[in-house]
GULO-29353 format. One record per residue (C-alpha): residue in three letters; x, y, z. Coordinates in nm, 3 decimals, always signed. Layout:
BEGIN
+-----+---------+---------+---------+
:  aa :      c1 :      c2 :      c3 :
+-----+---------+---------+---------+
: ALA :       X :       Y :       Z :
...
+-----+---------+---------+---------+
This chain:
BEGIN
+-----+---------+---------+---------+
:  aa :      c1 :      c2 :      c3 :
+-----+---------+---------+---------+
: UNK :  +4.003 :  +2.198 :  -2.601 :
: UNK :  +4.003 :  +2.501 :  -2.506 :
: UNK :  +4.252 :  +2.775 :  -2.627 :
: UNK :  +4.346 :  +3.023 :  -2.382 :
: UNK :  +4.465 :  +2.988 :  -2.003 :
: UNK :  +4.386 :  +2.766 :  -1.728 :
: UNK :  +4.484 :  +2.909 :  -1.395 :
: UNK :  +4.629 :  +2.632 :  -1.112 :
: UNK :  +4.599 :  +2.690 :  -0.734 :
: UNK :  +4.845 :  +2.412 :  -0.515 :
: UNK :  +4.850 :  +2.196 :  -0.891 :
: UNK :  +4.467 :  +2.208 :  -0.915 :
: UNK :  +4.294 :  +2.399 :  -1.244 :
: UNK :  +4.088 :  +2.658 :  -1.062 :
: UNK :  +3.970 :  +2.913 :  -1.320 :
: UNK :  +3.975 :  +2.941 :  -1.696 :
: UNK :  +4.080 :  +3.252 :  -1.856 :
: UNK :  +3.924 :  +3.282 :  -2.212 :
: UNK :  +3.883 :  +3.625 :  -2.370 :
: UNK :  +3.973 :  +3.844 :  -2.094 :
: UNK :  +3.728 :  +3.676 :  -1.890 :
: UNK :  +3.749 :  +3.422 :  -1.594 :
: UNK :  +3.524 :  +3.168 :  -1.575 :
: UNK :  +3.454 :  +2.942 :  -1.274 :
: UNK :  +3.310 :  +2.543 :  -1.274 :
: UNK :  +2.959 :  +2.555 :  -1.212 :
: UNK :  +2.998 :  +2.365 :  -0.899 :
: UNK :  +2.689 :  +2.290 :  -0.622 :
: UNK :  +2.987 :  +2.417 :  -0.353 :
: UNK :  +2.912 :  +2.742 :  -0.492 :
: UNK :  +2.623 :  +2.797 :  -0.664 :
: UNK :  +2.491 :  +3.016 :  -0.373 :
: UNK :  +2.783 :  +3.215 :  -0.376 :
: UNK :  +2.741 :  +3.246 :  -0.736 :
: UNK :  +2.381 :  +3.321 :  -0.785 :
: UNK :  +2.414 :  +3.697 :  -0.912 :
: UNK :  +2.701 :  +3.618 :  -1.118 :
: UNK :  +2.670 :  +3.598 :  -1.501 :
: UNK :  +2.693 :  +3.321 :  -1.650 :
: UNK :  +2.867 :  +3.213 :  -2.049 :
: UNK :  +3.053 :  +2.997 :  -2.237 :
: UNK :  +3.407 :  +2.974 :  -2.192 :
: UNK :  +3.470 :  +2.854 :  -2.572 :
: UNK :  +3.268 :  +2.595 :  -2.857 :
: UNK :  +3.163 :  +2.322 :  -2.677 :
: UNK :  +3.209 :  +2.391 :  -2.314 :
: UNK :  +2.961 :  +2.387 :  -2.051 :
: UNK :  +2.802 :  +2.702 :  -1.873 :
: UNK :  +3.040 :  +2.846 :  -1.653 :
: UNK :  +3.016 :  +3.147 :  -1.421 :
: UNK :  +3.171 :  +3.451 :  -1.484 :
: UNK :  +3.381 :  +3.560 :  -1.211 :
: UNK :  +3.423 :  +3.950 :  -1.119 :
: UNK :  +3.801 :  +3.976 :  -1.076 :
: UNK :  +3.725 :  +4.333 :  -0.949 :
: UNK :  +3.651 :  +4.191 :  -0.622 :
: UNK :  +3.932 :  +4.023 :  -0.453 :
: UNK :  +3.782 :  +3.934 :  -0.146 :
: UNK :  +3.488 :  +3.753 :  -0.345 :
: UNK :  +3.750 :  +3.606 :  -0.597 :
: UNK :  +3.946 :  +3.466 :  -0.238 :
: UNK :  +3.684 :  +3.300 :  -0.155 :
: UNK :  +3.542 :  +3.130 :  -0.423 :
: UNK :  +3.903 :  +3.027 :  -0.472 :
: UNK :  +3.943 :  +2.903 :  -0.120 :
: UNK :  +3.618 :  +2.666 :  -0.155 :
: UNK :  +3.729 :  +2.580 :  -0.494 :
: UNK :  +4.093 :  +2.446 :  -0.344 :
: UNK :  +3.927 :  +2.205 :  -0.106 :
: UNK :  +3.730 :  +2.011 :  -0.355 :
: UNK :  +3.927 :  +2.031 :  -0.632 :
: UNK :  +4.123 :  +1.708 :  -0.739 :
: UNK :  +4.498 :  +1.711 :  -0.839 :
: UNK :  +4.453 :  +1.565 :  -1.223 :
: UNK :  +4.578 :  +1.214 :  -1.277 :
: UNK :  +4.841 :  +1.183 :  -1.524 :
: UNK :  +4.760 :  +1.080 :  -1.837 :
: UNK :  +4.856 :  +0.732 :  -1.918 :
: UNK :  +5.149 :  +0.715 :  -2.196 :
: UNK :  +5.082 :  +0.500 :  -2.482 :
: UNK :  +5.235 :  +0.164 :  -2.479 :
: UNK :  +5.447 :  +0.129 :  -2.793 :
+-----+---------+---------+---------+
């Protein structure tokens, strides 16, 4: 897991905050948008993410606007039956 922040748009995890840098889900909804944008490794064992440019908030809008329509609401996790 990873240890840093996980940022939530309407209950859905959006973007991953991991030192001082947002990442974004490599996702085929955006990899056009994203083709210019570095990409790295959020923490041990993660997948390639893109590195979002916070700098731009029309850019970080959008990706979060595309992000918000495909993006699931997690399923709770099942307790365990004692």
């Amino acid at each position: 897991m990873f240890g840093e922040y996980m940022i939530y748009v309407n209950d859905k995890p959006m973007l991953l905050v991991c030192d001082s840098t947002v990442y974004v889900k490599k996702l085929d909804c955006i990899d056009e948008l994203m083709r210019e944008a570095d990409r790295g490794f959020p923490y041990k064992g993660a997948k390639e993410h893109y590195i979002l440019d916070i700098e731009d908030t029309d850019f970080c809008k959008e990706i979060v606007e595309i992000l918000e329509k495909v993006t699931p609401i997690p399923k709770p996790k099942k307790k365990p039956v004692k």
